[in-house]
C-alpha positions in Angstrom: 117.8 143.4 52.3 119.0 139.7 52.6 121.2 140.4 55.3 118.9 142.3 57.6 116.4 139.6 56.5 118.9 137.5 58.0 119.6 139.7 61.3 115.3 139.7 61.6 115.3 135.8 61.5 118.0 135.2 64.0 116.6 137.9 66.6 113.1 136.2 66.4 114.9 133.1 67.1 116.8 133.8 69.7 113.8 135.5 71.0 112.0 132.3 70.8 114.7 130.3 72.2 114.7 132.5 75.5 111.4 132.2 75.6 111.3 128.2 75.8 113.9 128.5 78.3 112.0 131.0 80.8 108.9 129.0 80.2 110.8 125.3 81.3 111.7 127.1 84.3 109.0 128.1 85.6 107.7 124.8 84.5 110.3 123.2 86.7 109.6 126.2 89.5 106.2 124.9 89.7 106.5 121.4 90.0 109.2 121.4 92.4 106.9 123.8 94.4 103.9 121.4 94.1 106.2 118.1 94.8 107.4 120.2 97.9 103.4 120.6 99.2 102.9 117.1 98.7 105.5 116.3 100.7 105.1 118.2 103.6 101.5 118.0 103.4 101.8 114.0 103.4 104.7 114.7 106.7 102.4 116.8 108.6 99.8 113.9 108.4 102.0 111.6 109.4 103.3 113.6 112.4 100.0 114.0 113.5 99.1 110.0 113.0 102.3 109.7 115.4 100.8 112.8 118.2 104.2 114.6 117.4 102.1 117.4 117.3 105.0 120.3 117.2 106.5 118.8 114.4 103.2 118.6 112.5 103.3 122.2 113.2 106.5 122.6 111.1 105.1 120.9 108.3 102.2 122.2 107.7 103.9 126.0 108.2 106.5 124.7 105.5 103.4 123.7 103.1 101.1 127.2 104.0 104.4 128.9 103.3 103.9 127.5 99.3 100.3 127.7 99.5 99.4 130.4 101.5 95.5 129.6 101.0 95.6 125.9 101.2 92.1 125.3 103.7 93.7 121.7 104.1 97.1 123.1 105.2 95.4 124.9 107.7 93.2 122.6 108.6 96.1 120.2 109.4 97.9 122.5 111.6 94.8 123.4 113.2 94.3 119.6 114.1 98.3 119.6 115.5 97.1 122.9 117.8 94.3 121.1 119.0 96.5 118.2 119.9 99.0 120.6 121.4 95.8 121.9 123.6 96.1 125.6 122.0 92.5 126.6 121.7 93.4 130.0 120.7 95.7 128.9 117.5 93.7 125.9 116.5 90.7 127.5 116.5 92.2 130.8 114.2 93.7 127.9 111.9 90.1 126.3 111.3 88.6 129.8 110.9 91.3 130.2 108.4 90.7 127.3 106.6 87.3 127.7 106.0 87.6 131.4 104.5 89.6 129.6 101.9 88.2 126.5 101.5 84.0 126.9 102.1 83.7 123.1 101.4 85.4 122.3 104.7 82.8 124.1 106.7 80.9 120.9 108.2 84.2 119.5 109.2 85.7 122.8 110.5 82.4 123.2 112.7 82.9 119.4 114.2 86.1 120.5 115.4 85.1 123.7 116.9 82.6 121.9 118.7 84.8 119.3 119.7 88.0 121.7 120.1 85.5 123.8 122.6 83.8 121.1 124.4 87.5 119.5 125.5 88.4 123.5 126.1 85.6 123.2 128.9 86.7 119.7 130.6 90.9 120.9 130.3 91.7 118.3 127.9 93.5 118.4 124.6 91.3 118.1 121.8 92.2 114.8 119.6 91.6 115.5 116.2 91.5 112.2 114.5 
């Protein structure tokens, strides 16, 4: 009885052991993932500060890609769309953003109004 006493207690460690290991990686999974967002998040705002709309694009496609209903990811690319002058795409990424975020909904409608109005006169719509 001692020894399979023994066997029981070293099987429920090691069970314990692999469990603290699968949980520090998803741990480290996780924050790497939300580090990642951050960062392209923070790099599509600055491409957009800069009007290098297409690569605003990029970054916030490479941040939707790890939050795939981020309403401010959308929201940015939107806003590098409009920019770019494509009505069509900015105006789905706002839509978009919205349905996932209802809290944006004032701003989203500001820049359909605005994205629709510059639409009329041929202009690119500025978001800032």
């Amino acid at each position: 009885m001692n020894k399979s006493r023994r066997a029981l207690n070293r099987a429920v460690i090691a069970l314990a052991v692999i469990f603290m290991i699968l949980t520090a990686s998803v741990i480290v999974v996780l924050s790497t993932d939300a580090a990642q967002y951050r960062h392209n998040m923070n790099l599509g705002r600055r491409y957009l500060t800069n009007n290098e709309y297409a690569s605003a694009v990029r970054a916030f496609d490479a941040a939707i890609k790890i939050r795939t209903e981020s309403g401010e990811a959308y929201m940015g690319r939107g806003d590098a769309y409009a920019g770019m002058g494509e009505t069509e795409s900015a105006g789905n990424d706002y839509e978009t953003a919205r349905t996932f975020d209802p809290s944006l909904d004032k701003k989203v409608e500001r820049r359909l109004d605005d994205l629709y109005r510059a639409k009329d006169y041929g202009i690119s719509a500025n978001p800032k």
